[in-house]
ZARO-265874 format. One line per 5 residues: their letters; for each residue x, y, z of N, C-alpha, C, O, CB. Coordinates in pm, whole numbers, m for minus. Glycine has a CB too. Example, Ala and Ser with C-alpha at 12.3 -4.5 7.8 and 13.67 -1.06 7.14 Angstrom:
as = 1319/m569/780/1230/m450/780/1320/m330/780/1424/m332/846/1131/m447/905; 1285/m225/708/1367/m106/714/1290/3/787/1341/114/804/1408/m60/572
END
This chain:
xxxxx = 5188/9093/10089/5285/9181/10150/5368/9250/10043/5415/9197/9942/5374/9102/10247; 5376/9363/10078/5456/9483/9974/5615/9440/9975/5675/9421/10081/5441/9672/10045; 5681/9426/9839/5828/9413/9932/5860/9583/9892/5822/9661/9804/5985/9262/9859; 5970/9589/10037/6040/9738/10044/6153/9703/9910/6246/9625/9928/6135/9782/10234; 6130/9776/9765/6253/9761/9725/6361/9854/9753/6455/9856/9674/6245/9748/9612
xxxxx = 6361/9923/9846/6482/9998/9914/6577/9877/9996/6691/9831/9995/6415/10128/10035; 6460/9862/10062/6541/9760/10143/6601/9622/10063/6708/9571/10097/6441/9711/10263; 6543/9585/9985/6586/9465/9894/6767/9518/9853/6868/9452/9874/6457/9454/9726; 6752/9705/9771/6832/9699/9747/6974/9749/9838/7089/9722/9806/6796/9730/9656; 6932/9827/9956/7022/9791/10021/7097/9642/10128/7206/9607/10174/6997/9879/10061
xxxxx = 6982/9605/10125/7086/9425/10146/7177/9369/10048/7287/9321/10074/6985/9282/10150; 7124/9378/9932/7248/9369/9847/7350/9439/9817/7456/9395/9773/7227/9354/9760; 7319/9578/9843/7453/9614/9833/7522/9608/9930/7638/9627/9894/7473/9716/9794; 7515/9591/10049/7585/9554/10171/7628/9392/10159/7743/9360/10190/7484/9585/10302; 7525/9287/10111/7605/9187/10059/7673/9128/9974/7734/9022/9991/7583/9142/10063
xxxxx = 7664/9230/9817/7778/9204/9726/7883/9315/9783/8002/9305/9754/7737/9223/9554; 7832/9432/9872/7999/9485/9865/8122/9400/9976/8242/9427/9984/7997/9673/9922; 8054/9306/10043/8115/9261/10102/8189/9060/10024/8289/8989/10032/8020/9290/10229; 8059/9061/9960/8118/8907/9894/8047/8908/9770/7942/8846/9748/8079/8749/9988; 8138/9013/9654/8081/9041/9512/8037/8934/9418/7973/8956/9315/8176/9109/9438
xxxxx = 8075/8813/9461/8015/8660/9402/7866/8603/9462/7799/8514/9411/8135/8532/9448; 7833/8684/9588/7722/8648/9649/7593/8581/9484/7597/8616/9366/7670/8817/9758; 7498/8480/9552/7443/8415/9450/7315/8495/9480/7308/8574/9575/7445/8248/9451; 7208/8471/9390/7110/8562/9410/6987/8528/9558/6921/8603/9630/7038/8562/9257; 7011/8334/9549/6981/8286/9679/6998/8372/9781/6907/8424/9846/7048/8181/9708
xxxxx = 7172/8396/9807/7201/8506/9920/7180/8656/9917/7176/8745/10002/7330/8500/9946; 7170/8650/9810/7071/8813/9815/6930/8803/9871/6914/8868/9974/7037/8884/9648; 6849/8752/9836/6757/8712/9872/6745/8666/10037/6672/8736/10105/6738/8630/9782; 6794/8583/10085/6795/8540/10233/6881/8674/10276/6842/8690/10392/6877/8369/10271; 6974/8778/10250/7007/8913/10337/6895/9006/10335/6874/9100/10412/7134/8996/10283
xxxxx = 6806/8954/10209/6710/9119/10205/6584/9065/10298/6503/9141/10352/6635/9185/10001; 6585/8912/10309/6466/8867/10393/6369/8797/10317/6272/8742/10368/6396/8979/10461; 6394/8799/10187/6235/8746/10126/6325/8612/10032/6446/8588/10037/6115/8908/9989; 6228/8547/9958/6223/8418/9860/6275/8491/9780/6251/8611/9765/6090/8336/9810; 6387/8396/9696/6449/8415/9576/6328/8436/9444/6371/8466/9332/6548/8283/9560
xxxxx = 6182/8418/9466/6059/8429/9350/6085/8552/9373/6138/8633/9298/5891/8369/9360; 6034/8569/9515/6020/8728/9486/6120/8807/9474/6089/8899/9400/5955/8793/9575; 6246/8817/9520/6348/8875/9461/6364/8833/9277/6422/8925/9219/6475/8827/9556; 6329/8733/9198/6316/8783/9056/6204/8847/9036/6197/8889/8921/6321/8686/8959; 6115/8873/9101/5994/8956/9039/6065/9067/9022/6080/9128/8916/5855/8981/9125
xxxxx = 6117/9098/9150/6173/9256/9114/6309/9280/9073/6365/9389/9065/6165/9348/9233; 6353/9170/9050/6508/9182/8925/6444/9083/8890/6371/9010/8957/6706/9165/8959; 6486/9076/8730/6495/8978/8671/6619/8896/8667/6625/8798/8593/6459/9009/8575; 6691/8924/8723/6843/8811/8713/6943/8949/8761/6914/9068/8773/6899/8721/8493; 7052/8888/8780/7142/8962/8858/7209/9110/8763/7224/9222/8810/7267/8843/8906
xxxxx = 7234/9075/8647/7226/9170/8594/7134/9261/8628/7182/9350/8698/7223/9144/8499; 6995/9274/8601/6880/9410/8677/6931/9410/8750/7030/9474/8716/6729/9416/8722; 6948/9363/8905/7006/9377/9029/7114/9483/8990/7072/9599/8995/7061/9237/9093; 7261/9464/8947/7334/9517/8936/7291/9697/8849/7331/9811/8870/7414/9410/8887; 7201/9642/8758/7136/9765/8720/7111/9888/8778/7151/10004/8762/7043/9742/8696
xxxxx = 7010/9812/8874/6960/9894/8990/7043/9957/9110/7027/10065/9168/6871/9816/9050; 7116/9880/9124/7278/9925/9212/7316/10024/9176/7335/10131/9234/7411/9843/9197; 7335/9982/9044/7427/10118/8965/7345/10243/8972/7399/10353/8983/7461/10093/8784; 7178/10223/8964/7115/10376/8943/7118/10447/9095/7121/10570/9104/6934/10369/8878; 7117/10335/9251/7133/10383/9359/7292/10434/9357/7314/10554/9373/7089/10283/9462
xxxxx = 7389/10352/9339/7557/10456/9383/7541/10561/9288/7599/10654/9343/7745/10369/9348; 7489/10612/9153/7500/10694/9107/7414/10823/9193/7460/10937/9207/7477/10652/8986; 7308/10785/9235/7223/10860/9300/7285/10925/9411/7267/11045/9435/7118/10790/9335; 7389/10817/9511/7409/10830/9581/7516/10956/9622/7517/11032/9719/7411/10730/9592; 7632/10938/9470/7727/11008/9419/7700/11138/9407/7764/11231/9456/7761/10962/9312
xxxxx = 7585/11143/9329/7567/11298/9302/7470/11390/9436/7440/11509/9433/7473/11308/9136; 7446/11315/9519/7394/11390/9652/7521/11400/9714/7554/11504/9771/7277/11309/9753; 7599/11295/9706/7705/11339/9781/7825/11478/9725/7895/11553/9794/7775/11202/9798; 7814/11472/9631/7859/11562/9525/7784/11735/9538/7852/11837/9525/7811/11478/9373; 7668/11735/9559/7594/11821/9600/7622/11885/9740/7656/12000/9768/7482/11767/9590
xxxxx = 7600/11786/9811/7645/11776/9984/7805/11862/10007/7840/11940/10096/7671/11570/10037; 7881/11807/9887/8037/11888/9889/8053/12024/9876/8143/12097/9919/8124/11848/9783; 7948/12051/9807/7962/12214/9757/8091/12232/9728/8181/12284/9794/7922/12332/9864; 8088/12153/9560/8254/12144/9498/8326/12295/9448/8444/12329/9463/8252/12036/9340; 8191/12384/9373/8216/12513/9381/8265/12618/9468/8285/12735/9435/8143/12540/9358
xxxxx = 8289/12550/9623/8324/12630/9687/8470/12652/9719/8559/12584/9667/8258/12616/9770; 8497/12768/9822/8639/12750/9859/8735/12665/9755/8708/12601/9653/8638/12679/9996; 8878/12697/9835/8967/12639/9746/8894/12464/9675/8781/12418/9682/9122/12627/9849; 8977/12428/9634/8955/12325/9551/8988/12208/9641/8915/12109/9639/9035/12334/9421; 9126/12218/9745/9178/12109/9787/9036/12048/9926/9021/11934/9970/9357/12159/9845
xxxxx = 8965/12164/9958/8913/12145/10059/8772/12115/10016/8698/12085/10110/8937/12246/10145; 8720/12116/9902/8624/12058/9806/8632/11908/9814/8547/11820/9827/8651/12106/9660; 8792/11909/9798/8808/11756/9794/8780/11691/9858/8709/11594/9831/8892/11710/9788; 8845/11733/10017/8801/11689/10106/8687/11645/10149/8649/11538/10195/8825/11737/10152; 8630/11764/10121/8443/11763/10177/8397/11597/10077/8360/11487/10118/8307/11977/10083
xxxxx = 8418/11644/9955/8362/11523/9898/8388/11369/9933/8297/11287/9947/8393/11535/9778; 8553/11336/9950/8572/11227/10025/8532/11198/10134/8543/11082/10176/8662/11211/10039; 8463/11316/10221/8425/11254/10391/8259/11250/10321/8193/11162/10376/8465/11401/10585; 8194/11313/10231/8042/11305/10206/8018/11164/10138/7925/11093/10174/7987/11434/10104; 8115/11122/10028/8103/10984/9934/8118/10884/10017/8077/10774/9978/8210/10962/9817
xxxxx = 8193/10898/10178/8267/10795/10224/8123/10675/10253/8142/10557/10222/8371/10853/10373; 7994/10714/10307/7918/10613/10342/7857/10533/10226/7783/10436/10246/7824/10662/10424; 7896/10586/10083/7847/10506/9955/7992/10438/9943/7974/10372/9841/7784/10609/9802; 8093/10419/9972/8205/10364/9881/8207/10204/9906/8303/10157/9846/8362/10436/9919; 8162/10142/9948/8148/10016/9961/8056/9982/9841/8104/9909/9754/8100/9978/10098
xxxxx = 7926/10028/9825/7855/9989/9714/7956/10059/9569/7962/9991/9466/7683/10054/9736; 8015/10168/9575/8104/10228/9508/8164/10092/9452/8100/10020/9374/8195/10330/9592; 8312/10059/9504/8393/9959/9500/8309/9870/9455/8359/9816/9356/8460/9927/9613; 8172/9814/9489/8150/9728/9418/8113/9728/9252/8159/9646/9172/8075/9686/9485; 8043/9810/9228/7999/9892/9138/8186/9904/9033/8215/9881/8915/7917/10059/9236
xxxxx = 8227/9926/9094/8385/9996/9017/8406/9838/8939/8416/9819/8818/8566/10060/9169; 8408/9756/9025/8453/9626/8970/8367/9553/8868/8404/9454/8804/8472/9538/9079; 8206/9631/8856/8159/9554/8782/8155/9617/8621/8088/9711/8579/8035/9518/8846; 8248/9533/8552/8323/9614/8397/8177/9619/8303/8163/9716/8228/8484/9484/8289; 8092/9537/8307/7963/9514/8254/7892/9690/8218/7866/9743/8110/7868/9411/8385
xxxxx = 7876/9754/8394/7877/9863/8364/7974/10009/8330/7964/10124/8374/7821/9862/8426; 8067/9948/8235/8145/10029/8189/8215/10011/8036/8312/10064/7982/8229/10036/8286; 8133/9929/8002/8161/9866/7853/8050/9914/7784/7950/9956/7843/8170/9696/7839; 8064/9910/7631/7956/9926/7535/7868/10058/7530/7876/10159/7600/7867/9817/7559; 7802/10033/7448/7720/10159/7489/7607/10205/7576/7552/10315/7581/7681/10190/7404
xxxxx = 7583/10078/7655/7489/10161/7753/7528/10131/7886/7504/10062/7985/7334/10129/7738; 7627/10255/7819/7679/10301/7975/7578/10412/8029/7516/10491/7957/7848/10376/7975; 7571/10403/8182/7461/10504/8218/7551/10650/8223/7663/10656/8273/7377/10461/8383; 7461/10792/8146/7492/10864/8160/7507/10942/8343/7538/11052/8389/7430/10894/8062; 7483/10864/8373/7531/10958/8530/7677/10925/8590/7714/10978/8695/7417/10911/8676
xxxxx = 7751/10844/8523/7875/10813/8523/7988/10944/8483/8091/10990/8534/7878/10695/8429; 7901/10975/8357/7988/11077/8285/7946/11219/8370/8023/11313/8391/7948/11084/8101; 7808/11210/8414/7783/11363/8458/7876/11374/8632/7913/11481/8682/7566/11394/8475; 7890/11274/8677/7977/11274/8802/8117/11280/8752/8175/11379/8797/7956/11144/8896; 8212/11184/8651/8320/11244/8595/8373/11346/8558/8492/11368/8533/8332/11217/8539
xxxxx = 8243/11441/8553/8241/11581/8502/8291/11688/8593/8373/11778/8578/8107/11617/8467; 8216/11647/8690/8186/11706/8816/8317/11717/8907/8374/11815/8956/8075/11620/8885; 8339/11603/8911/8473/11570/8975/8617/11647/8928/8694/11719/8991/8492/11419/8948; 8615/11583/8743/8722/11646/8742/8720/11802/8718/8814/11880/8726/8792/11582/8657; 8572/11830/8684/8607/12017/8761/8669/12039/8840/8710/12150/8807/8516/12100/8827
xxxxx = 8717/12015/8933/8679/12028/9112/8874/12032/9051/8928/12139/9078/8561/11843/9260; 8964/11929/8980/9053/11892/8992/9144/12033/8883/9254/12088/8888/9039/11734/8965; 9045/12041/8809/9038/12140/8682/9082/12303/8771/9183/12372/8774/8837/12137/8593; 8997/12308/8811/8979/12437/8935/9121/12424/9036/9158/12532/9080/8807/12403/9055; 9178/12340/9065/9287/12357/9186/9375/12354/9101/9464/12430/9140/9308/12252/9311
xxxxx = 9414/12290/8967/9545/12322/8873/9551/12471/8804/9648/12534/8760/9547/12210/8743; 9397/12508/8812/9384/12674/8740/9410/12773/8841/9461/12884/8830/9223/12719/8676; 9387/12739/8897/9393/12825/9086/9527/12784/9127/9548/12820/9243/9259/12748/9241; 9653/12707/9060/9783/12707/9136/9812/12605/9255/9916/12593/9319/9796/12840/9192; 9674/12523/9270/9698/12472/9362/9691/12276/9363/9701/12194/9455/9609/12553/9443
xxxxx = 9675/12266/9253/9723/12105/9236/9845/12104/9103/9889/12191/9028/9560/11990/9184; 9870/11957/9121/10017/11967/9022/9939/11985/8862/9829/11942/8830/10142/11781/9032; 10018/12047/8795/9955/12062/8629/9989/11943/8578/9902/11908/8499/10021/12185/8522; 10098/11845/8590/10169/11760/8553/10090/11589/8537/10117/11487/8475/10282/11781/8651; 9953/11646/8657/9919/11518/8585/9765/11592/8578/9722/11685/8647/9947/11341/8677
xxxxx = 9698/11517/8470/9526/11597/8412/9466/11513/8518/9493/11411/8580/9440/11562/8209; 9333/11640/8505/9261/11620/8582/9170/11508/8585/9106/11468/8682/9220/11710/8588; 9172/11458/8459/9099/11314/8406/9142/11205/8469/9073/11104/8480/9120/11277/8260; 9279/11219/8523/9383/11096/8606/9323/11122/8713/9243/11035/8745/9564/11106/8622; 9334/11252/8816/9303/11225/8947/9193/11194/8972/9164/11139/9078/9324/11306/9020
xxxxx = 9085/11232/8854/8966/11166/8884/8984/11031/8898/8973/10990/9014/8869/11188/8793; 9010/10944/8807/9049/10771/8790/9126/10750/8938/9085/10646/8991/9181/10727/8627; 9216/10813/9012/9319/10775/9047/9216/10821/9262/9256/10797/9376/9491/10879/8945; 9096/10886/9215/9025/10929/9334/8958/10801/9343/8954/10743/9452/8930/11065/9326; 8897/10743/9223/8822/10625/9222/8862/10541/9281/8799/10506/9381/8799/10578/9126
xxxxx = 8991/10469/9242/9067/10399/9274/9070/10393/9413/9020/10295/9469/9164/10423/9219; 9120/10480/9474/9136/10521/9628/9036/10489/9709/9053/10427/9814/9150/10660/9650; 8936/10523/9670/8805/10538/9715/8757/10389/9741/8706/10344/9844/8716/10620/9608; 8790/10315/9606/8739/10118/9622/8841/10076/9706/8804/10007/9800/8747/9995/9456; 8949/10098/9697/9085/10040/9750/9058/10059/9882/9083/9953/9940/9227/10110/9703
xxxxx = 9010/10165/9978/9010/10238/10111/8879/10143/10165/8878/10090/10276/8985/10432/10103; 8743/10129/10043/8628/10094/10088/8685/9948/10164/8704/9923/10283/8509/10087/9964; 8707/9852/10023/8805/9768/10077/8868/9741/10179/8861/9619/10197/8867/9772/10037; 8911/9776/10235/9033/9816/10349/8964/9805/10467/8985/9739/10568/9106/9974/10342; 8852/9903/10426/8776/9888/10542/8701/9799/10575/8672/9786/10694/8718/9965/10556
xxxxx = 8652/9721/10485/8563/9592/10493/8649/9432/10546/8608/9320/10575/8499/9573/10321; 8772/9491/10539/8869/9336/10525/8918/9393/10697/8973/9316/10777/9048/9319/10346; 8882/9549/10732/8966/9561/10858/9080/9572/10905/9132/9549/11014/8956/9500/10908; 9136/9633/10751/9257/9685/10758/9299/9834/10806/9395/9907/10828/9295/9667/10644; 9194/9830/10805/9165/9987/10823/9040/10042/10888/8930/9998/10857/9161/10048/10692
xxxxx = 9053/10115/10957/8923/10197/11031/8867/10299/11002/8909/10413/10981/8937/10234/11139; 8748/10246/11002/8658/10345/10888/8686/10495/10923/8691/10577/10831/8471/10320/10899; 8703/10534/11054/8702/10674/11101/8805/10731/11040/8802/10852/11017/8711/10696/11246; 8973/10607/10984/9065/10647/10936/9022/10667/10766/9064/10778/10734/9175/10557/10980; 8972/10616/10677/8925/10618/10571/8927/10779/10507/9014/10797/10421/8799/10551/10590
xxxxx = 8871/10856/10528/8866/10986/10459/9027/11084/10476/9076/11156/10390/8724/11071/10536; 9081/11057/10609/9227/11118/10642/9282/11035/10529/9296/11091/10421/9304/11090/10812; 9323/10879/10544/9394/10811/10473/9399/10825/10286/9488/10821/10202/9350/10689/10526; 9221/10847/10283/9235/10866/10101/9288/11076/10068/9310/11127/9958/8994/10817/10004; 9291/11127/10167/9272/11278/10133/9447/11317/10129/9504/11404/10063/9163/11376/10273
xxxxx = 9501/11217/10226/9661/11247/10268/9699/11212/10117/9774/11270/10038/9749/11133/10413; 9615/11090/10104/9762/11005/9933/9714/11077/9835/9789/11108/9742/9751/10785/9852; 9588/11114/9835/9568/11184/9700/9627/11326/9676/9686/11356/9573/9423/11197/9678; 9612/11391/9756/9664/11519/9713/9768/11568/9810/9784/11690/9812/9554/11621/9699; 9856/11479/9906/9936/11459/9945/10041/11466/9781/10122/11555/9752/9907/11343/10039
xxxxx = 10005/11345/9697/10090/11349/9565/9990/11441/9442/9979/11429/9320/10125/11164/9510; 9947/11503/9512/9831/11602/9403/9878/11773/9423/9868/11860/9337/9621/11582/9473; 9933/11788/9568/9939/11893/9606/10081/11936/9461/10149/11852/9401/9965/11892/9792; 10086/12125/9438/10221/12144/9385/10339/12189/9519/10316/12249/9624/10206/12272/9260; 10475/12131/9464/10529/12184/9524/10604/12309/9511/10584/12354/9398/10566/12117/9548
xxx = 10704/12403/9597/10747/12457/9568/10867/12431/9512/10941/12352/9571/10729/12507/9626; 10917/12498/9375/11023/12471/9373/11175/12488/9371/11200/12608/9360/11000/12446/9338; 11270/12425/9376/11392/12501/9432/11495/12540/9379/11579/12600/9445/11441/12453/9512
END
């Protein structure tokens, strides 16, 4: 029997984004198959996490695509992108927490090409008059991230409702992103 590694890897990310200590045993019993055959196709949790990382990145930049960040104003770019990223941010958040992939040098370049991307988008509404100059666009990127795990979160613990999730991260971010007028 073939295993689906789609499916392998979305059970895990649905079960580390929910219990990021999960053992590889329980990866294995969510995706359905023997812990053998889940190392055939990771070798240890690290690959696993590997492979995570190349799906949320994947996931990121379709969603990123999906935004059409080039378009219209900037603030409503934003938007688009937070309601398009919203069904990856659970594997997101998990991914955010794991420092492994964000240390040293092999960091995956699709990290940086979505950082890029993003803080265009942030680049474009401070050049256009319409986000604060006061803080760079390199922050709101960090500070979108943030939001984004924090909200995924939220939603997984049921603090929050997912339908509320994209209003809730779009109000705080550029709620304190927007410029004001001044007096």
């Amino acid at each position: 029997m073939a295993v689906d590694r789609e499916h392998v890897l979305r059970s895990a990310a649905a079960l580390l984004t929910r219990k990021s200590t999960a053992t590889m045993d329980e990866v294995a019993k969510a995706a359905g198959i023997s812990r053998a055959t889940l190392h055939r196709q990771f070798a240890g949790r690290d690959a696993l996490v590997r492979a995570l990382e190349a799906l949320g990145i994947a996931e990121c930049e379709a969603a990123l695509d999906r935004a059409r960040l080039d378009e219209g104003p900037a603030s409503q770019a934003v938007r688009r992108l937070i309601r398009e990223i919203e069904p990856a941010s659970g594997l997101l958040a998990f991914l955010y927490s794991e420092n492994q992939l964000f240390e040293g040098e092999e960091q995956n370049a699709g990290w940086a090409r979505i950082d890029a991307r993003i803080t265009a988008v942030f680049r474009r509404g401070q050049d256009g008059g319409e986000f604060r100059i006061d803080l760079s666009p390199t922050w709101l990127t960090e500070a979108l991230y943030g939001l984004l795990a924090a909200g995924a979160w939220s939603v997984l613990d049921g603090k929050v409702a997912r339908n509320d999730f994209p209003f809730m991260i779009v109000e705080l971010l550029l709620g304190g992103a927007l410029r004001r007028e001044e007096s």
